[in-house]
N, C-alpha and C positions, 0 to 999 in steps of 0.2 A: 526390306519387305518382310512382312509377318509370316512367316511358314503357315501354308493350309492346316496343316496336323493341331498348332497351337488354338484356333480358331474352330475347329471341331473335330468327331472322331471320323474316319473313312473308316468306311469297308467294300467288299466288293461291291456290293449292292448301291455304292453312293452313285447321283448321276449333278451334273451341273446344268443348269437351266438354260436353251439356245433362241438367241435374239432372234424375234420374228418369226419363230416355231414354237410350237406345243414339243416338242421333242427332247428329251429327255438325253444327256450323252454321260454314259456310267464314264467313270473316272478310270477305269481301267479297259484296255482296247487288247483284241487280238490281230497281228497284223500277218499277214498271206503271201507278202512277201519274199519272193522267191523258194516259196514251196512248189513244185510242179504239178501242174494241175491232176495228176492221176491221184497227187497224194493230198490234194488240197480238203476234197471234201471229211477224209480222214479227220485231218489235223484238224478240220472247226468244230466236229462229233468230237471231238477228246478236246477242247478247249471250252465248248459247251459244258459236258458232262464234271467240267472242275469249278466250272460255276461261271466264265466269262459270259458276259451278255450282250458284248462289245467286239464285230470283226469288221477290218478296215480291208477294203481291195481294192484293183483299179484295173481300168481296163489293159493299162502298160503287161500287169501278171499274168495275162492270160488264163485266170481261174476264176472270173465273176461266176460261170455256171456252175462249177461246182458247188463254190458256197450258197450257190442258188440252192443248191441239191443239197447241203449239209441243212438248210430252213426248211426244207418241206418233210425232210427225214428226222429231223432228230426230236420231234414230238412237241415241241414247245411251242405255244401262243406265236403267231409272226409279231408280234406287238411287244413281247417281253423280248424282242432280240433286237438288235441297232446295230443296224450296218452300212459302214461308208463305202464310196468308191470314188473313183476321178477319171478326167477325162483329159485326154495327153495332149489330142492334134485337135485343129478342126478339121473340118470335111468340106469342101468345098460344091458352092449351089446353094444355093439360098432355099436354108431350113434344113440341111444334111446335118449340118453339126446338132441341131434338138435331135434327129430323126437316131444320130447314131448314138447320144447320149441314152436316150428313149429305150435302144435295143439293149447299154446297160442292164435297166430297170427290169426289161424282161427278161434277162438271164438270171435274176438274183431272185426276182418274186414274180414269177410268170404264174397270172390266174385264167382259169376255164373261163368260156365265154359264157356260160351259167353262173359266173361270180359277181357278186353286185360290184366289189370293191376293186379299184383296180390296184395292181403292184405298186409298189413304191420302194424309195431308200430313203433310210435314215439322211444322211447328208452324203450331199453331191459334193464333190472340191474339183479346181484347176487344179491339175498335177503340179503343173509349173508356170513359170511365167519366160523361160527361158527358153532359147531354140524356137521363139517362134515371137510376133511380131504385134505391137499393139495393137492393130486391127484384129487380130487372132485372138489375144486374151480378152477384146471386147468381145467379137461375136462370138465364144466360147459363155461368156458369162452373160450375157442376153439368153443365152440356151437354156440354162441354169436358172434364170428368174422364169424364164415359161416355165420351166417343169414346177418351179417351187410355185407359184399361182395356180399352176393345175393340181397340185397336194400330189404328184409323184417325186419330188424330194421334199422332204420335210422340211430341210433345212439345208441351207448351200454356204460352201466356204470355196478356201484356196488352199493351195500347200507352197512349200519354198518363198513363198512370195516377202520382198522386203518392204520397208519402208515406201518405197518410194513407186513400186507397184500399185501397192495401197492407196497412195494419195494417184494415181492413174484413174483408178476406177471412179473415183467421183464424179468424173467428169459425163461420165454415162450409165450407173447405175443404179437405178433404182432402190435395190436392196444394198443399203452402206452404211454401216462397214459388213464385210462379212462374216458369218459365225465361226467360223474357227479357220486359222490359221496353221496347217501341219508342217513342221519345219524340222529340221537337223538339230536334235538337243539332247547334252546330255554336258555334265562335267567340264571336260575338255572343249566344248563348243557350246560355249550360252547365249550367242548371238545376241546381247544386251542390250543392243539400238531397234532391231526386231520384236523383243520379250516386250522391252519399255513402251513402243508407240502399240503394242497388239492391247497392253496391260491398260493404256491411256486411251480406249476408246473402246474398251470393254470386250476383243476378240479372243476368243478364248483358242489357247494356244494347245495343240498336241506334239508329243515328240515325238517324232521316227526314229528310229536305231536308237532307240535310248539305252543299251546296253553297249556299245560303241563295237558292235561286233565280235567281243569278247577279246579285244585287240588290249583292252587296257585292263583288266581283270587285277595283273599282278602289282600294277599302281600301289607303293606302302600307303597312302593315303585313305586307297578303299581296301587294300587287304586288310588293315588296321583296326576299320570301323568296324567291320564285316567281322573279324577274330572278335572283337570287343559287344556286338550284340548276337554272338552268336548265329551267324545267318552267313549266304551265300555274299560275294560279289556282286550277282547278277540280281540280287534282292535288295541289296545298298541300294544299286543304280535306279531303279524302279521307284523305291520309296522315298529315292532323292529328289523325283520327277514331281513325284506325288505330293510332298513336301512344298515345291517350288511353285503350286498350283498348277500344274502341268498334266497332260494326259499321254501317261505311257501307251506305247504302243509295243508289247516285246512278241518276237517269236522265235518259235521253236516247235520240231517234229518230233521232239521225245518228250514222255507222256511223261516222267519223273519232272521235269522241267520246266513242260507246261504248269504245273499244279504248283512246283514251287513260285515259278515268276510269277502268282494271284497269291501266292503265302505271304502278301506283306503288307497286313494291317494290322499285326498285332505287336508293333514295336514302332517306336521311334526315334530319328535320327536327335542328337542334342543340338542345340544352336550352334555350340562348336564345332560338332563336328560338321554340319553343315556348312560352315564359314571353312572350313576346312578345302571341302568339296569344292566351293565356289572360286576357290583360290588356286583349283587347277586349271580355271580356264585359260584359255590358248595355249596351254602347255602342248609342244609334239611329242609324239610318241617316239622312243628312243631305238636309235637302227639297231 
């Protein structure tokens, strides 16, 4: 597959086009992810200010209002900022599960009753497709096309979800396939039967933990690349994502870090050393 880089230049500013949306999704994401909510609104004010225009949350983090509270404080257009979130359970009673995806929306873009426009999110996602039972992932994603018909999610996907999830929904979903697929990627885990069918029907994949937790840093593979273009680790793995048509999602509550993990559009990885990278997959991490 032709690396994104070869095919054109990124920078922060790049966004990829989302199926069945006006929505715009920048190439580079900020994820909330176990930040604690006192410090969350913090962290997207110092992720904004490095230039991200991209924060992901969910209602599992317990910090949708914050980042509610990081868009209404930190001065910028709500239109120049894109933000996801997802929904974990349903809720049981016919219509709770819209009702409590709904109360999402209002924690992240809550408008006065004098406001014409109502809140929205960038894109809505199923957390997961696990722990909970087909009938679940149905009326969880029914929930999800009312809100996208009503323009309070722009745009709706899934996360985790495999193959064969995927081919689940067809059977009762109206909006199919869906826009983006957030899944476990990076190096060591390329889920290549997941990449292949999201690539084969046009779902545009994001990575979670694309830094692998900082677990594999000292890998010679990526300390190697990283020594040889002058850059972090944590800035290989990013721009490896980036490369693979992928959409990073990294975090981090230090403001040095923040700013580096958006420092990577001004180098590229070689074809090498990418085939490099891809040849760690399934490798375990060593005890």
């Amino acid at each position: 597959m032709e690396t994104i880089a070869a095919a054109e230049k990124l920078s922060l500013k790049s966004t990829i086009a989302l199926r069945d949306s006006d929505a715009k999704l920048p190439v580079l994401g900020f994820g909330v992810y176990q930040i604690d909510p006192p410090d969350t609104t913090a962290a997207c004010l110092q992720a904004l200010e490095a230039g991200y225009r991209h924060i992901d949350t969910a209602q599992l983090y317990q910090n949708e209002a914050e980042v509610g509270e990081a868009l209404r404080t930190c001065g910028l257009p709500r239109e120049d900022i894109f933000v996801t979130t997802k929904i974990r359970y349903p809720r049981l009673g016919k219509g709770k599960t819209y009702l409590r995806a709904l109360q999402s929306i209002e924690k992240i873009d809550a408008r006065g009753d004098g406001e014409e426009e109502q809140g929205y999110v960038d894109l809505f996602l199923i957390h997961t497709p696990y722990g909970i039972s087909a009938k679940d992932r149905k009326e969880m994603w029914l929930a999800l096309e009312k809100l996208h018909d009503e323009g309070r999610a722009r745009a709706i996907g899934v996360s985790n979800f495999a193959p064969e999830h995927l081919e689940e929904m067809r059977s009762y979903a109206s909006v199919w396939p869906p826009a983006v697929n957030q899944i476990l990627l990076h190096p060591w885990t390329q889920q290549r039967k997941t990449v292949d069918y999201c690539n084969e029907h046009g779902i545009v994949l994001e990575a979670h933990t694309p830094l692998a937790r900082g677990a594999r840093w000292n890998d010679p593979v990526v300390a190697e690349i990283a020594e040889k273009l002058d850059k972090s680790p944590a800035q290989v793995l990013i721009r490896y994502c980036l490369q693979k048509g992928w959409v990073p999602l990294p975090r981090s509550e230090k403001e040095e870090r923040v700013k580096e993990n958006a420092d990577v559009f001004d180098f590229e990885i070689s074809e090498t050393d990418m085939q490099a990278l891809d040849a760690l997959d399934g490798q375990k991490e060593p005890n």
